[in-house]
N, CA, C and O atoms as a CHARMM CRD file, in Angstrom:
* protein
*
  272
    1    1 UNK  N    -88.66000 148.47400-134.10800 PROA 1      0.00000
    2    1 UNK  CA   -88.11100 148.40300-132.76700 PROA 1      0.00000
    3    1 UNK  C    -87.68300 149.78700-132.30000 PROA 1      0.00000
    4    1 UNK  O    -88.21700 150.15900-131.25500 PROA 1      0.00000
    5    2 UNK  N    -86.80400 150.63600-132.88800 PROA 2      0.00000
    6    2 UNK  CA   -86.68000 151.76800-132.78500 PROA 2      0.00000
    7    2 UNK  C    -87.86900 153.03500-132.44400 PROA 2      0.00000
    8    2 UNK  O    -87.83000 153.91300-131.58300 PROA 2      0.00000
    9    3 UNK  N    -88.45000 152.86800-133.02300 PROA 3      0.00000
   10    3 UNK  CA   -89.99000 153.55500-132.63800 PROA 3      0.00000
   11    3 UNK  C    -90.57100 153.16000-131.31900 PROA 3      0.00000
   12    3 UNK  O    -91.20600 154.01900-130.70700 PROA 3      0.00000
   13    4 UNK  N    -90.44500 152.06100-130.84700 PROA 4      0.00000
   14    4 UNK  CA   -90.94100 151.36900-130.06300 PROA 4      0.00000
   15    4 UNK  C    -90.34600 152.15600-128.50500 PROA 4      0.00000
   16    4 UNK  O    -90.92800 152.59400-127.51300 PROA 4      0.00000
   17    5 UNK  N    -88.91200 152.05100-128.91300 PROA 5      0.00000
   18    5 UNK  CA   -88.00800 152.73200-127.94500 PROA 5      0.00000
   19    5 UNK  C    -87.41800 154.24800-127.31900 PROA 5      0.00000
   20    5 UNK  O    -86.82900 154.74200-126.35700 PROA 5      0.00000
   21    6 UNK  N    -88.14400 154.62100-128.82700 PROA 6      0.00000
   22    6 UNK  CA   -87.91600 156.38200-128.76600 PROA 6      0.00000
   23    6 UNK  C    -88.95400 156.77200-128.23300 PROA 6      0.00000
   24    6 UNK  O    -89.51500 155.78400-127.75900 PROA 6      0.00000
   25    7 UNK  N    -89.76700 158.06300-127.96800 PROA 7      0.00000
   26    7 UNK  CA   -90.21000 158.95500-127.34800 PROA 7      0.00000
   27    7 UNK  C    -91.26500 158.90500-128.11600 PROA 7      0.00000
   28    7 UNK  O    -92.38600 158.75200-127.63100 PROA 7      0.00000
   29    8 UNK  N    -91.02200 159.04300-129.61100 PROA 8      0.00000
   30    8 UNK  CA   -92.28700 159.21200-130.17200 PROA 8      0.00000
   31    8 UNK  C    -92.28800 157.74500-131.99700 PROA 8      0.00000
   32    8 UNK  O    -92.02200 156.55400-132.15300 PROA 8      0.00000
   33    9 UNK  N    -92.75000 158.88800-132.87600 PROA 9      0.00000
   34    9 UNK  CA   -92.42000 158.07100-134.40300 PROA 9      0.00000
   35    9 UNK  C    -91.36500 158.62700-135.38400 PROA 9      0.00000
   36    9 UNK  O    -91.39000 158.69800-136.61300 PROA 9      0.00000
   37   10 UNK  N    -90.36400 159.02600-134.41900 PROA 10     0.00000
   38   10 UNK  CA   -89.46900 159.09900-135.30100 PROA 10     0.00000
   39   10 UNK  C    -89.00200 158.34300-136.15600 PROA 10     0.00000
   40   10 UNK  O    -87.88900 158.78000-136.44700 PROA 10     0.00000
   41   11 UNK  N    -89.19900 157.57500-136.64500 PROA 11     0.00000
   42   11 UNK  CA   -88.72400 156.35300-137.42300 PROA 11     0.00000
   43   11 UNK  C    -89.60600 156.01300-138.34500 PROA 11     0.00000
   44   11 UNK  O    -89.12700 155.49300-139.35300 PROA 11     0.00000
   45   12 UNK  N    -91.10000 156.19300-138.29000 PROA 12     0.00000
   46   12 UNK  CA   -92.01100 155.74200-138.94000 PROA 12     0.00000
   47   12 UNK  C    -91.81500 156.07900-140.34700 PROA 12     0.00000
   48   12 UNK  O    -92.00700 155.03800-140.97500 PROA 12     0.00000
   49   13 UNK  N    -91.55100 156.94800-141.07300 PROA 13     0.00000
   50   13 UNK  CA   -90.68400 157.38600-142.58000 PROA 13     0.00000
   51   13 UNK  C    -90.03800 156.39700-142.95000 PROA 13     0.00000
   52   13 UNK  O    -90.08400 155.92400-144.08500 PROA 13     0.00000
   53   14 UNK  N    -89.13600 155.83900-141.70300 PROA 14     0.00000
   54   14 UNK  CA   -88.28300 154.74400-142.49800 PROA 14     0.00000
   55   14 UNK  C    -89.27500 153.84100-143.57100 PROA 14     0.00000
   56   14 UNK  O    -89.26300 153.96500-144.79500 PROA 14     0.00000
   57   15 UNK  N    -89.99600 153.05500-142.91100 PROA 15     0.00000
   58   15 UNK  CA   -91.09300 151.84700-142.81600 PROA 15     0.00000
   59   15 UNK  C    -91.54900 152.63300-143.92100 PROA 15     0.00000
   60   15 UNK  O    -91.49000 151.80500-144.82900 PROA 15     0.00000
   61   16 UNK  N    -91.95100 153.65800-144.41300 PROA 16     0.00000
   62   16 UNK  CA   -92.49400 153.98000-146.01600 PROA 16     0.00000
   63   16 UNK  C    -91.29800 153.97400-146.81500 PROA 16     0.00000
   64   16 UNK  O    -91.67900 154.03700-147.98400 PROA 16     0.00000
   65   17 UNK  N    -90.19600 153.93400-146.77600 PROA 17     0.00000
   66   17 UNK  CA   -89.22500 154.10500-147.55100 PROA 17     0.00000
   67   17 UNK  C    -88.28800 152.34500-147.80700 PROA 17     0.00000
   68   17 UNK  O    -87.29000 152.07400-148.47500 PROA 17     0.00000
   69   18 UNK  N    -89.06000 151.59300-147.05200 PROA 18     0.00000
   70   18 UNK  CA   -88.55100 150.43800-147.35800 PROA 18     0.00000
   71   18 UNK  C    -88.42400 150.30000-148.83400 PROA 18     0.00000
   72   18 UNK  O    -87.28000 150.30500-149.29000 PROA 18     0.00000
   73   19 UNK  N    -89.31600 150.19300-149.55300 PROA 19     0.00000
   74   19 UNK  CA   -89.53500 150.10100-151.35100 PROA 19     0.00000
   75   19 UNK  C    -88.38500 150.93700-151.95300 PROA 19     0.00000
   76   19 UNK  O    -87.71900 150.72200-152.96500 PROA 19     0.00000
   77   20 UNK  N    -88.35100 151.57900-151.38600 PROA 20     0.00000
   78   20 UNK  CA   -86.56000 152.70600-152.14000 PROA 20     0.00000
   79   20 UNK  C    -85.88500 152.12600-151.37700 PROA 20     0.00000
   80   20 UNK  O    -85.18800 152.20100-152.38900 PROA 20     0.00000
   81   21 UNK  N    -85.25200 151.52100-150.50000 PROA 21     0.00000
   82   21 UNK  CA   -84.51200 151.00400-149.58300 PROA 21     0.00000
   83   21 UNK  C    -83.79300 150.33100-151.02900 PROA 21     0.00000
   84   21 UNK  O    -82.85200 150.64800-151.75600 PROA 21     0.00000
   85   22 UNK  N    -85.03100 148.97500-150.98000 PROA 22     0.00000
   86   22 UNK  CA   -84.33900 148.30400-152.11600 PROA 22     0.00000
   87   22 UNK  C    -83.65400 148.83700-153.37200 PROA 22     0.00000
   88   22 UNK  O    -82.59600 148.36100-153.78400 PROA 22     0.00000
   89   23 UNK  N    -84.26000 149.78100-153.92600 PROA 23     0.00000
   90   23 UNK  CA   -83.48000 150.17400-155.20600 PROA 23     0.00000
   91   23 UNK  C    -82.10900 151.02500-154.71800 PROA 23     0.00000
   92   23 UNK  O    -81.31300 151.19300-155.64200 PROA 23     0.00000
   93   24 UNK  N    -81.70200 151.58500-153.43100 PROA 24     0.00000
   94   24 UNK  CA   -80.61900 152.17500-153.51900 PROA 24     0.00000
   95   24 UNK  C    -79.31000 150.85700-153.26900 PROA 24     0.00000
   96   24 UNK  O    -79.74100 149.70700-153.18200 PROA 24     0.00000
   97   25 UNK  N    -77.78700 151.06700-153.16400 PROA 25     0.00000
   98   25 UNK  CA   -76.84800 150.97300-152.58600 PROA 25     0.00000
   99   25 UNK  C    -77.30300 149.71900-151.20200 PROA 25     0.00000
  100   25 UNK  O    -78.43500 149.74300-150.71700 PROA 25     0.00000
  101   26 UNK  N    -76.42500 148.88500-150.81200 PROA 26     0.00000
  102   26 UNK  CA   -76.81500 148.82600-149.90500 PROA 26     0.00000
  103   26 UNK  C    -76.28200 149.40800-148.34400 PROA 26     0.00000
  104   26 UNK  O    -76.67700 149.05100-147.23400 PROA 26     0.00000
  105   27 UNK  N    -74.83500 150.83200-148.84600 PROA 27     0.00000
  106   27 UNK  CA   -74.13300 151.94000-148.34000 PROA 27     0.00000
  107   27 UNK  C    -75.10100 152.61700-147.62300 PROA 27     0.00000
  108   27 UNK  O    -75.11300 152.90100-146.42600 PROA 27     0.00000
  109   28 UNK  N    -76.26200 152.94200-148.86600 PROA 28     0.00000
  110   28 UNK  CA   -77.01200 154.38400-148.85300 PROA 28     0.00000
  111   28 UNK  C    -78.29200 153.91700-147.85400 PROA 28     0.00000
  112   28 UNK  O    -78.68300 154.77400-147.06200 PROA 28     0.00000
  113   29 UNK  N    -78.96000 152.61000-147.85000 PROA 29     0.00000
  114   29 UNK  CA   -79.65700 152.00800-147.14100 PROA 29     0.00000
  115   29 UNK  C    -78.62400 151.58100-145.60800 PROA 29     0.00000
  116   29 UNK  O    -79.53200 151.32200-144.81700 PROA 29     0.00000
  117   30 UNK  N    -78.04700 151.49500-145.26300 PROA 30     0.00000
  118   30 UNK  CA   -77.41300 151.37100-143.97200 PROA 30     0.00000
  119   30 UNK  C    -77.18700 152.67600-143.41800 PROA 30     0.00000
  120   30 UNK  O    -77.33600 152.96500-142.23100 PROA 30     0.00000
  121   31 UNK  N    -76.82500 153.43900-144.31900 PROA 31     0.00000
  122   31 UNK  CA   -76.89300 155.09700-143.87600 PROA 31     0.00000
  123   31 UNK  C    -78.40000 155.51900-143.26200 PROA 31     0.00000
  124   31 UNK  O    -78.85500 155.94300-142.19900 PROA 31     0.00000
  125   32 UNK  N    -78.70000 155.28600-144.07500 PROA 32     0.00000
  126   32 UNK  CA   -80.44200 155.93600-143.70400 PROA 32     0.00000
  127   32 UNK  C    -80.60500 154.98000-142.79700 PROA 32     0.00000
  128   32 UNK  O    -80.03900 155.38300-141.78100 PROA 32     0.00000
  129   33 UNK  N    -81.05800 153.96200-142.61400 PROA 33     0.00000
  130   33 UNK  CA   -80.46900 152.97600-140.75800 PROA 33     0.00000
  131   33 UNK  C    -80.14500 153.60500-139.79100 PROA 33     0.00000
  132   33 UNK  O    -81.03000 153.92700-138.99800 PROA 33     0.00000
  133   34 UNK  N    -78.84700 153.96300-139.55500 PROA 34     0.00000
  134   34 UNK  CA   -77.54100 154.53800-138.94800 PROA 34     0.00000
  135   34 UNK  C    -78.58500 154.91500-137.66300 PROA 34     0.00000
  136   34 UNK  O    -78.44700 154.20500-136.66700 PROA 34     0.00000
  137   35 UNK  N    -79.74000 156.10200-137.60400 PROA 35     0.00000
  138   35 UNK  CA   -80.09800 156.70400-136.73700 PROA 35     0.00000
  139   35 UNK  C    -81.01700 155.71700-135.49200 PROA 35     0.00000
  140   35 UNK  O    -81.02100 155.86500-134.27000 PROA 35     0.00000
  141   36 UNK  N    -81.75300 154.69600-136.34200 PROA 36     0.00000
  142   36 UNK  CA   -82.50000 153.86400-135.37300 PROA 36     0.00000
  143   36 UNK  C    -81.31400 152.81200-135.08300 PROA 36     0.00000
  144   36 UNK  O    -81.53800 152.21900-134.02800 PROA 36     0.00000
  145   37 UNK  N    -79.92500 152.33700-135.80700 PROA 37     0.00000
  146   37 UNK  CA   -79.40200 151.42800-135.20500 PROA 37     0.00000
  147   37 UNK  C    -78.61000 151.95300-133.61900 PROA 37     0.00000
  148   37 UNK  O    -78.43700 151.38700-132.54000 PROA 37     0.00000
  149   38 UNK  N    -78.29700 153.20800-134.12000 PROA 38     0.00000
  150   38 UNK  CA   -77.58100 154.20600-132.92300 PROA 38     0.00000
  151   38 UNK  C    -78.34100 153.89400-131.61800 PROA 38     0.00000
  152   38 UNK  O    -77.86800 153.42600-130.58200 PROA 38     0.00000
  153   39 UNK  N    -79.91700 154.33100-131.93800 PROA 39     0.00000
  154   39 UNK  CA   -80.79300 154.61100-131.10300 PROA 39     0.00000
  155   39 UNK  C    -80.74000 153.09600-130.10700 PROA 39     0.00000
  156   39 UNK  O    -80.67100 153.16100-128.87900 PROA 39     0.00000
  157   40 UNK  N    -80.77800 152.01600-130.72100 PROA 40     0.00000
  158   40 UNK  CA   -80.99100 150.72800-130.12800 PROA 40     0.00000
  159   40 UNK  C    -80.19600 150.49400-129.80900 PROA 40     0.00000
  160   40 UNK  O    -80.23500 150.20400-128.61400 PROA 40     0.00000
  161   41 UNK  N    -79.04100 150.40900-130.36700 PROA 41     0.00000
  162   41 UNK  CA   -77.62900 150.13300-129.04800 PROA 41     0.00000
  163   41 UNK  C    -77.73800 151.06200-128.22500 PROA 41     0.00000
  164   41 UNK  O    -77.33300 150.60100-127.15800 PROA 41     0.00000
  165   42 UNK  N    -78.09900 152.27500-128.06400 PROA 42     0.00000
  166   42 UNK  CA   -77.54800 153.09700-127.14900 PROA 42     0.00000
  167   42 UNK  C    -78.74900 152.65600-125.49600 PROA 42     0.00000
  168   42 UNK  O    -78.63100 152.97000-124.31200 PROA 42     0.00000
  169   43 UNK  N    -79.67400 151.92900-126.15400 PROA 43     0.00000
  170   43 UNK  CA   -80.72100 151.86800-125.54400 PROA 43     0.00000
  171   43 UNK  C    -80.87500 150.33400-124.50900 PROA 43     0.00000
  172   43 UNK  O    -81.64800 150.11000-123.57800 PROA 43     0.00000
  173   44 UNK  N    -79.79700 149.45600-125.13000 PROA 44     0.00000
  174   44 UNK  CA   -79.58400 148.66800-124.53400 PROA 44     0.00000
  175   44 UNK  C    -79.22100 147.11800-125.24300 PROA 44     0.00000
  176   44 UNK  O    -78.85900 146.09400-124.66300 PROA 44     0.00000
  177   45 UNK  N    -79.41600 147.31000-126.45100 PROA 45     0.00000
  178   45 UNK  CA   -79.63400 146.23700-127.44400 PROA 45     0.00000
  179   45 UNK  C    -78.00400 146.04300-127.89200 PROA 45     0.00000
  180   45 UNK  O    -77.27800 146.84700-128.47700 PROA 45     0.00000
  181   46 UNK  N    -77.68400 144.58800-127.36700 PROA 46     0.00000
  182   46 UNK  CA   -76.23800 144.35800-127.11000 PROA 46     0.00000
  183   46 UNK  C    -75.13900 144.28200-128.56600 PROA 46     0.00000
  184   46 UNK  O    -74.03000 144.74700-128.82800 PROA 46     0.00000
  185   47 UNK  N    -76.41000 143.20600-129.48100 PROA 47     0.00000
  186   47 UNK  CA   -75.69900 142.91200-130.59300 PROA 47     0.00000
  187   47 UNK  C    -77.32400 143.00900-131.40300 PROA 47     0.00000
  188   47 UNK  O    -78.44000 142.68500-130.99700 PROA 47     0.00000
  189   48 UNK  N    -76.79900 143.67400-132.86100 PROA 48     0.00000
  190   48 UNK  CA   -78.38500 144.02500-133.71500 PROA 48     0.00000
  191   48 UNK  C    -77.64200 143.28200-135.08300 PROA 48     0.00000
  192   48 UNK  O    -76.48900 143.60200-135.37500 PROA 48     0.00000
  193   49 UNK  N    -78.27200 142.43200-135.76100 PROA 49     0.00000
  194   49 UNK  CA   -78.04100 142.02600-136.72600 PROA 49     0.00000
  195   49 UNK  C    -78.38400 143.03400-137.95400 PROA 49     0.00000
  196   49 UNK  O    -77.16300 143.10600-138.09200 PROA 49     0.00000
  197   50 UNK  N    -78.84900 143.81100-138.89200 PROA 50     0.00000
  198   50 UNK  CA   -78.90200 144.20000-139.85300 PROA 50     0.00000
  199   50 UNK  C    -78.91700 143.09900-141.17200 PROA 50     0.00000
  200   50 UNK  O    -77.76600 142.83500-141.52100 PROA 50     0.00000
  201   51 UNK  N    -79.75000 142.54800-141.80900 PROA 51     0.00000
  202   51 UNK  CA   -80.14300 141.58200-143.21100 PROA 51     0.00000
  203   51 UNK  C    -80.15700 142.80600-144.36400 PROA 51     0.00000
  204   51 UNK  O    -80.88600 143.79600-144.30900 PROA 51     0.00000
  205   52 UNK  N    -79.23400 142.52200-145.36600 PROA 52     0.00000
  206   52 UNK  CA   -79.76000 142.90300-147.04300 PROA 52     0.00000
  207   52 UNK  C    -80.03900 141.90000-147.93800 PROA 52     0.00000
  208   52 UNK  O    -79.68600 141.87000-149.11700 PROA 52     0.00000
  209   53 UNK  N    -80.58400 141.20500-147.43400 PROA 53     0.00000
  210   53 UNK  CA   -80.86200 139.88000-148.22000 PROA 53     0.00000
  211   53 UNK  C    -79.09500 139.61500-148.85700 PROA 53     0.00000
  212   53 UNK  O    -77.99600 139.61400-148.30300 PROA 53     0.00000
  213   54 UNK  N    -79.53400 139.42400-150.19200 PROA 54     0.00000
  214   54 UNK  CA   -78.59400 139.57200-151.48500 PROA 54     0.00000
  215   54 UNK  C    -77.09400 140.29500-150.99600 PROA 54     0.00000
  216   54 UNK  O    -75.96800 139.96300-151.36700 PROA 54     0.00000
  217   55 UNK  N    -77.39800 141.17200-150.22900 PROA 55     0.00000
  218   55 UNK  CA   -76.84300 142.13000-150.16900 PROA 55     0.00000
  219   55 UNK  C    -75.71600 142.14400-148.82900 PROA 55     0.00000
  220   55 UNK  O    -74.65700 142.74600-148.65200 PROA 55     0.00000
  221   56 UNK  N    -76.44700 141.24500-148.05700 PROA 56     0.00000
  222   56 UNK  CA   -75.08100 140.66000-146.80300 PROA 56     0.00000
  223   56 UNK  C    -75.78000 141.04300-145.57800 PROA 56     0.00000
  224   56 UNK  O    -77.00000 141.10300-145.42100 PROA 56     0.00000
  225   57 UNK  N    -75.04000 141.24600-144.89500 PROA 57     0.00000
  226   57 UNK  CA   -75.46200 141.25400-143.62800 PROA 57     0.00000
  227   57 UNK  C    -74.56300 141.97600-142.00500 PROA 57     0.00000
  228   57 UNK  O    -73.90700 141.14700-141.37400 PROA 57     0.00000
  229   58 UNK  N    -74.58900 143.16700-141.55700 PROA 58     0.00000
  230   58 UNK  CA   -73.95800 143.70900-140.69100 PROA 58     0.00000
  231   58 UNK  C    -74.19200 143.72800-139.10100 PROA 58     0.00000
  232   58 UNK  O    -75.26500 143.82200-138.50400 PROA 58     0.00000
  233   59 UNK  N    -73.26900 143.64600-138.73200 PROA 59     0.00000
  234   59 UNK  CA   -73.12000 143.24000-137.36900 PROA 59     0.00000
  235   59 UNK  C    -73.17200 144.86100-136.74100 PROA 59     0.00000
  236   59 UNK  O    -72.43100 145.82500-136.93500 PROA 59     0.00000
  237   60 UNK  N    -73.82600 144.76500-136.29500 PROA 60     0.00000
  238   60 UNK  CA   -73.91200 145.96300-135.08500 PROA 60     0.00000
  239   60 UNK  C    -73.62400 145.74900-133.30400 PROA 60     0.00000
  240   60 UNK  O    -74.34000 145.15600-132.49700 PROA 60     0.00000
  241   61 UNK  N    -72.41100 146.41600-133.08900 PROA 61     0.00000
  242   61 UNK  CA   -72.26500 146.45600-131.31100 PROA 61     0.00000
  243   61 UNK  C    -72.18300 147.68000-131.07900 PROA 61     0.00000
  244   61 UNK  O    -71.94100 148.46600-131.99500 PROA 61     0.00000
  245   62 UNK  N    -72.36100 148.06600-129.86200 PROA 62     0.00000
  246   62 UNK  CA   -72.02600 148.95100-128.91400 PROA 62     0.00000
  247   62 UNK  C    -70.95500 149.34200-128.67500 PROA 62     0.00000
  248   62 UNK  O    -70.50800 148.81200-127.65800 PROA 62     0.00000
  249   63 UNK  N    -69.90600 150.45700-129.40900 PROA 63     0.00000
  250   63 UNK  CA   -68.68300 150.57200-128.77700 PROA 63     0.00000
  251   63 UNK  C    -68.21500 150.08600-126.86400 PROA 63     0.00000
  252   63 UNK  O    -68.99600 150.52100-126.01800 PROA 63     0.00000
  253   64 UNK  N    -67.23500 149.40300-126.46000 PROA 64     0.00000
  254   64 UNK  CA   -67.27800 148.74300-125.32300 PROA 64     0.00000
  255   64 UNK  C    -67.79100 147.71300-125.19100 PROA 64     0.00000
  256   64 UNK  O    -67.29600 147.06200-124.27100 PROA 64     0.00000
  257   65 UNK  N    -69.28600 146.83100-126.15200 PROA 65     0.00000
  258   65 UNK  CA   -69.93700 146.11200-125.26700 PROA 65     0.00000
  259   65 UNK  C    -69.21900 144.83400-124.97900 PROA 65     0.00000
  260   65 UNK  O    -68.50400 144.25200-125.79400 PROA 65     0.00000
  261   66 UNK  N    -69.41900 144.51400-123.98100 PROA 66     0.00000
  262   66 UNK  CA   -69.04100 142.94300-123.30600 PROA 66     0.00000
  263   66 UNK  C    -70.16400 142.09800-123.73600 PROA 66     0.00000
  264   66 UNK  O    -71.32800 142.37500-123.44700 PROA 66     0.00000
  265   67 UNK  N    -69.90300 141.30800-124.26600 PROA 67     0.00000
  266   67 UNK  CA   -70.52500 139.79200-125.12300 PROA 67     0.00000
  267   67 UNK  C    -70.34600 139.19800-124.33000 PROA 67     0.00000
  268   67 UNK  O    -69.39100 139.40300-123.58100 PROA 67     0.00000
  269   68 UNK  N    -71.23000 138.17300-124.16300 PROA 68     0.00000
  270   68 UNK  CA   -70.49400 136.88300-122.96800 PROA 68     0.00000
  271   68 UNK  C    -71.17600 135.58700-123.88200 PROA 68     0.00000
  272   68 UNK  O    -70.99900 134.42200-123.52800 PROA 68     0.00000
């Protein structure tokens, strides 16, 4: 989605790094995130779920956003 929304493929690295995704943290994998989740809230995307399987699950908003 992030790629989709940016300018170009900035993001496309991620999508090869899924397979290490899994073996790190699931800290160090939300970190490496961080830049396309930024990108999509900032872009308009109200509430972004984030899945680690096993591993839980994070809520992403928009500082300010109004939920209705």
């Amino acid at each position: 989605m992030a790629n989709v929304l940016s300018s170009g493929e900035e993001f496309r690295a991620m999508l090869l790094n899924i397979t290490k995704m899994k073996e790190q943290s699931v800290d160090s994998s939300f970190n490496m995130l961080k830049p396309a989740i930024r990108l999509l809230l900032e872009k308009g995307i109200k509430l972004l779920v984030v899945t680690f399987g096993p591993g839980g699950v994070f809520i992403c908003l928009r500082e300010g956003a109004n939920l209705v």
